[in-house]
C-alpha positions in Angstrom: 30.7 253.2 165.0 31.0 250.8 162.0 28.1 250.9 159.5 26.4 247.4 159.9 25.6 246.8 156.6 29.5 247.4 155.4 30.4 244.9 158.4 27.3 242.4 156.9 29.1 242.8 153.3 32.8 242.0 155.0 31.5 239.3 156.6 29.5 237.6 153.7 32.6 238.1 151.5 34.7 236.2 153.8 32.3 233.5 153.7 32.0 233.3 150.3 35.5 233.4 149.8 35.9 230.6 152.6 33.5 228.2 151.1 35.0 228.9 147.4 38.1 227.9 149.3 37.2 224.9 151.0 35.4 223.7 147.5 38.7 224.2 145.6 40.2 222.4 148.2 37.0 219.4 147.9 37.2 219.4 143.9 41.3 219.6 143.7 42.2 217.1 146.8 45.0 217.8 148.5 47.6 216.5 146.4 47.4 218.3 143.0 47.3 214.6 141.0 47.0 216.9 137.6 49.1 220.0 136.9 46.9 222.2 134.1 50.3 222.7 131.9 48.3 224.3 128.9 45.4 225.2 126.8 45.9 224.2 123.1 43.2 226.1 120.9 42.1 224.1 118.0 39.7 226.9 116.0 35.9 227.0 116.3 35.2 223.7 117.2 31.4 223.6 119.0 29.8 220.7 118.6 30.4 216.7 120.4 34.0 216.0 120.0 34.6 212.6 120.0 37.5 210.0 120.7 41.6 211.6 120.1 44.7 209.4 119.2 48.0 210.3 118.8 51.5 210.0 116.1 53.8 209.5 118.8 56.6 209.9 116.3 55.6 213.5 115.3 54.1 214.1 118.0 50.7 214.7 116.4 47.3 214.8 117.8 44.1 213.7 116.5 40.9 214.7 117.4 37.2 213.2 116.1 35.4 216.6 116.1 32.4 214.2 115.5 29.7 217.8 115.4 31.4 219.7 113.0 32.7 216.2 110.7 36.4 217.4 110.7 39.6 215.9 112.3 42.1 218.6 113.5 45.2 217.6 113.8 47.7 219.5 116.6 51.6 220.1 116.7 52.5 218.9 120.0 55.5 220.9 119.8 54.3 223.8 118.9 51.4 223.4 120.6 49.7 224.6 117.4 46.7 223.4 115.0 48.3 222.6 111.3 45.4 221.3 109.6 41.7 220.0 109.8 40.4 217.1 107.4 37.4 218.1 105.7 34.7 215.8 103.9 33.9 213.2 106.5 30.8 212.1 108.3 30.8 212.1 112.0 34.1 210.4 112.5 34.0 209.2 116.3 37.5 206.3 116.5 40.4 207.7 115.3 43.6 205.4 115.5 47.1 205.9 114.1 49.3 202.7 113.1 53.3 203.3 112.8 53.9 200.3 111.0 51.7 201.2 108.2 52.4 205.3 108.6 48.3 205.2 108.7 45.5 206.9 110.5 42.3 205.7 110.6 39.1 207.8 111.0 35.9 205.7 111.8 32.9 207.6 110.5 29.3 206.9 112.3 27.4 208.7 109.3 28.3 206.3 106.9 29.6 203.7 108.4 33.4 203.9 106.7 36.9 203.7 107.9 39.0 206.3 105.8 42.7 205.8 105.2 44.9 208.7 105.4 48.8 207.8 105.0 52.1 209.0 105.3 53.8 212.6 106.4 51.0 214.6 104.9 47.9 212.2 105.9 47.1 211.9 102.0 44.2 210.0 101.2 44.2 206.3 100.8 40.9 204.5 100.3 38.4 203.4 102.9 36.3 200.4 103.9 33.0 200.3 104.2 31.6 198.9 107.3 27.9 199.7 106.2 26.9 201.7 109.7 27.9 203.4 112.8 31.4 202.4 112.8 32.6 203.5 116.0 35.7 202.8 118.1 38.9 201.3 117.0 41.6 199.3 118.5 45.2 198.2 117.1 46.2 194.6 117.6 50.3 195.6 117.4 51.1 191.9 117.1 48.6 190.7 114.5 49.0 193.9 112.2 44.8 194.0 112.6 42.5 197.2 113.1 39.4 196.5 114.9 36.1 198.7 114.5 33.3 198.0 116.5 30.2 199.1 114.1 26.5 198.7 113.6 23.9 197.2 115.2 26.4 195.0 116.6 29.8 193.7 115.5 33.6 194.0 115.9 35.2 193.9 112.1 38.6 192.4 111.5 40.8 194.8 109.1 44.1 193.3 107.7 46.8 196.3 107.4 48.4 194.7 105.3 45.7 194.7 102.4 43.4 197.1 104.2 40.5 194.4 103.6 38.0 193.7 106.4 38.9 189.8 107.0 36.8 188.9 109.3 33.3 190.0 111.4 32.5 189.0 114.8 28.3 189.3 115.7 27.3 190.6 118.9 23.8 191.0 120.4 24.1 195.4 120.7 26.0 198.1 119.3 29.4 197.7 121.0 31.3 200.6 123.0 34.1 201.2 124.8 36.7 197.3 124.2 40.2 196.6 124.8 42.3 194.4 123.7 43.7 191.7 126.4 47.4 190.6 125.5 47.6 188.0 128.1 44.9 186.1 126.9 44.1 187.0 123.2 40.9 188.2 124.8 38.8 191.0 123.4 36.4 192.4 126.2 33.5 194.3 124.8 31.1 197.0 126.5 27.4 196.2 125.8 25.5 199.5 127.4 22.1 198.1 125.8 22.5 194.1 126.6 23.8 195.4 130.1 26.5 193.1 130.1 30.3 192.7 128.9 31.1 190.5 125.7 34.0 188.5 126.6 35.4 187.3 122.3 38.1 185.1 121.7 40.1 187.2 119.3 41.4 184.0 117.4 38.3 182.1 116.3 36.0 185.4 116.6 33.4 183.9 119.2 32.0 184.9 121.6 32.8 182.7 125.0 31.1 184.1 128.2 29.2 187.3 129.1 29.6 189.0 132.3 26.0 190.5 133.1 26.6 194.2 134.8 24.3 194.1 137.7 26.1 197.6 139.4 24.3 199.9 137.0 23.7 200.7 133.6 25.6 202.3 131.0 28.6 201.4 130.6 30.7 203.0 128.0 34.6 203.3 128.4 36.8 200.6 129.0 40.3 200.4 130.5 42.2 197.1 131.4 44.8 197.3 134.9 47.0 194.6 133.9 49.3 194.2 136.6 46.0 193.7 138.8 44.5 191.6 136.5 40.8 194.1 136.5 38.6 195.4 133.8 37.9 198.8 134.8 34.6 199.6 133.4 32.7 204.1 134.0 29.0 203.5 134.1 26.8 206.6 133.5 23.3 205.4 135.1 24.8 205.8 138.4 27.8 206.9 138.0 30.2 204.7 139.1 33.5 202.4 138.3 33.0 199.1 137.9 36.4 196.6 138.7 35.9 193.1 137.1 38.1 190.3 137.8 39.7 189.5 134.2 39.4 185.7 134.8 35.4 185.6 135.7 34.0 189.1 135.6 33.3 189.2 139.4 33.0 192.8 140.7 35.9 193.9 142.8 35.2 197.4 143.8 32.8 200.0 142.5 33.0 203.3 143.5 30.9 206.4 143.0 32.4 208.5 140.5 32.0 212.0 138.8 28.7 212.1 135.8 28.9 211.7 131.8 31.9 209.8 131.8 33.4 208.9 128.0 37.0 207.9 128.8 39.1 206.0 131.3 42.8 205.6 131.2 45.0 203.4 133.8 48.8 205.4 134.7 50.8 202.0 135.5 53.4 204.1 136.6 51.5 205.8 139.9 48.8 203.0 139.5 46.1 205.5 138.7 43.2 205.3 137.0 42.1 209.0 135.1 38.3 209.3 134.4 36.7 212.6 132.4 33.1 213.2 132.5 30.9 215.2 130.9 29.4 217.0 134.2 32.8 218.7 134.2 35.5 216.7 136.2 38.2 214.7 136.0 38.1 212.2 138.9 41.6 210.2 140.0 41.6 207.0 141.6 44.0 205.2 143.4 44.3 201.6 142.4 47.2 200.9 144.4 45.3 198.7 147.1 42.3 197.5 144.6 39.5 199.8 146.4 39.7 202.5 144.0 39.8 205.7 146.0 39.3 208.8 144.8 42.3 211.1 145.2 41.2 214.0 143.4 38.0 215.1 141.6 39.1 218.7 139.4 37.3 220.9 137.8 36.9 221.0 134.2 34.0 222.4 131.6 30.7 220.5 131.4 30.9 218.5 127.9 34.3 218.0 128.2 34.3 214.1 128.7 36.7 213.3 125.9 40.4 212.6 127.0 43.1 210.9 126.0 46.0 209.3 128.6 49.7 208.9 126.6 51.8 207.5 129.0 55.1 207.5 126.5 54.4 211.5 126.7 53.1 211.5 130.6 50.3 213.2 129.8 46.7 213.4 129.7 45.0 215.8 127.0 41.2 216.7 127.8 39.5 217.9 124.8 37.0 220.9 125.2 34.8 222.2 123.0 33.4 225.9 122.7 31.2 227.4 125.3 30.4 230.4 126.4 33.2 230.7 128.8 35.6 228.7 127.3 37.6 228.6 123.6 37.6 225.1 122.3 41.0 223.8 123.3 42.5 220.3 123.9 43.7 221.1 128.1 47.5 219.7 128.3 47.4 217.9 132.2 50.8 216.8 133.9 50.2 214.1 136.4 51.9 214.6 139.3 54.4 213.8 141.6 
């Protein structure tokens, strides 16, 4: 006769093991959207890590390892780190310009954005913002560098001259912008106004806000350009918010995973990649303009930091040390 407790113990096991299956299959969706390719180690890296960017040309990655005030800087190729900069203060925007040969570090402790040029990322002077300089964008056709900083303002950097031409005021700290080709537009995350800037990136003003009534919190920023929508992650619920690009309307807003910090669109499978501090990376489908959620994976809480290269096809998740996981940027293939 079998011993009932042994069959209990069979029986629990299966159960476990069923549910464990039937979450992977809940957290991975059915289609696996993103292949885990590899785990790049980049050293002992514990605290926040901040925004990446990328020298497509030598295939370089840098990361804003905002707690521990370095940059490291990883070998794509050899999947390897080959240096960390020393000597800043919290750098949080990093941004890397071919025409110049220039990365740019934004540093929130002291409000400067440090020069580093050429093969070796040698030291070439800095501006000086005055506080909290933040996120950077590149304006390709206007040679430009834009920092959002301090208690509220965008400031216009000439590459040429690396001088701070011009300053644009806004009411808050600004987060998460992009850049709107079409329209010379500059769209501007306001988390504390509750509300999107929209800037006219020719005469610096600001022309409409869009108030953001779906929640609060709203941080990264991506623009769908073939659809024409803003696509804004809010943290307080969590959700996406799709604007309409001509009025700000709300097109779809969907629940999504917690903590989110980046947001990338994939033109290509018309995609929209989303990591979040809860530890997740949700996938959207954009295709149809409702914003479906294709795949919700597992990651490591804290890791909310990604970065979407679509000349590379693919998506680097940056994860810092915890006590089951090495800090390591986490290589992802989209797929098919």
């Amino acid at each position: 006769m079998p011993n009932p407790i042994s069959a209990m113990m069979i029986a629990f096991t299966g159960t476990l093991a069923l549910l464990a299956a039937q979450d992977q299959a809940v957290t991975q969706g059915e289609t696996p959207a993103l292949k885990l390719e590899a785990k790049i180690p980049i050293g002992n890296v514990s605290g926040r890590i901040d925004h990446m960017a990328v020298d497509l040309g030598r295939q370089r990655l840098f990361i804003a390892e905002l707690g521990n005030n370095t940059v490291g800087i990883v070998d794509l190729n050899s999947r390897n780190v080959i240096r960390t900069m020393t000597g800043l203060k919290e750098p949080q925007g990093v941004a890397y310009l071919p025409s110049t040969d220039t990365l740019y570090i934004a540093n929130a402790g002291d409000g400067s954005v440090r020069q580093f040029r050429g093969p070796d990322y040698a030291a070439a002077g800095q501006i000086d913002l005055g506080d909290d300089a933040d996120n950077i964008r590149l304006d390709i056709p206007g040679n430009r560098i834009i920092v959002g900083y301090g208690s509220g303002g965008l400031a216009m950097i000439d590459a040429a001259s690396s001088r701070k031409v011009a300053d644009i005021p806004l009411s808050v700290h600004p987060e998460g912008f992009q850049l709107d080709p079409g329209s010379g537009r500059i769209l501007v995350n306001l988390p504390r106004a509750q509300a999107i800037a929209v800037v006219d990136g020719q005469s610096g003003k600001q022309t409409a806000t869009w108030p953001t009534k779906i929640a609060g919190g709203n941080f990264p920023m991506a623009l769908e350009q073939d659809a024409r929508h803003a696509l804004v992650a809010f943290r307080d619920p969590a959700r996406l918010g799709a604007f309409s690009m001509d009025d700000g309307s709300v097109i779809a807003s969907p629940e999504i995973c917690g903590d989110a910090d980046d947001l990338f669109v994939d033109p290509k499978r018309r995609r929209v990649y989303i990591s979040c501090g809860e530890g997740f990376l949700d996938v959207l489908d954009s295709a149809q303009g409702a914003y479906r959620r294709l795949a919700r994976i597992a990651t490591v809480a804290g890791a909310r930091t990604s970065l979407f290269v679509p000349e590379m096809d693919r998506l680097m998740l940056a994860v810092r040390a915890s006590g089951r996981e090495a800090a390591a940027i986490w290589v992802y293939q989209p797929a098919p």
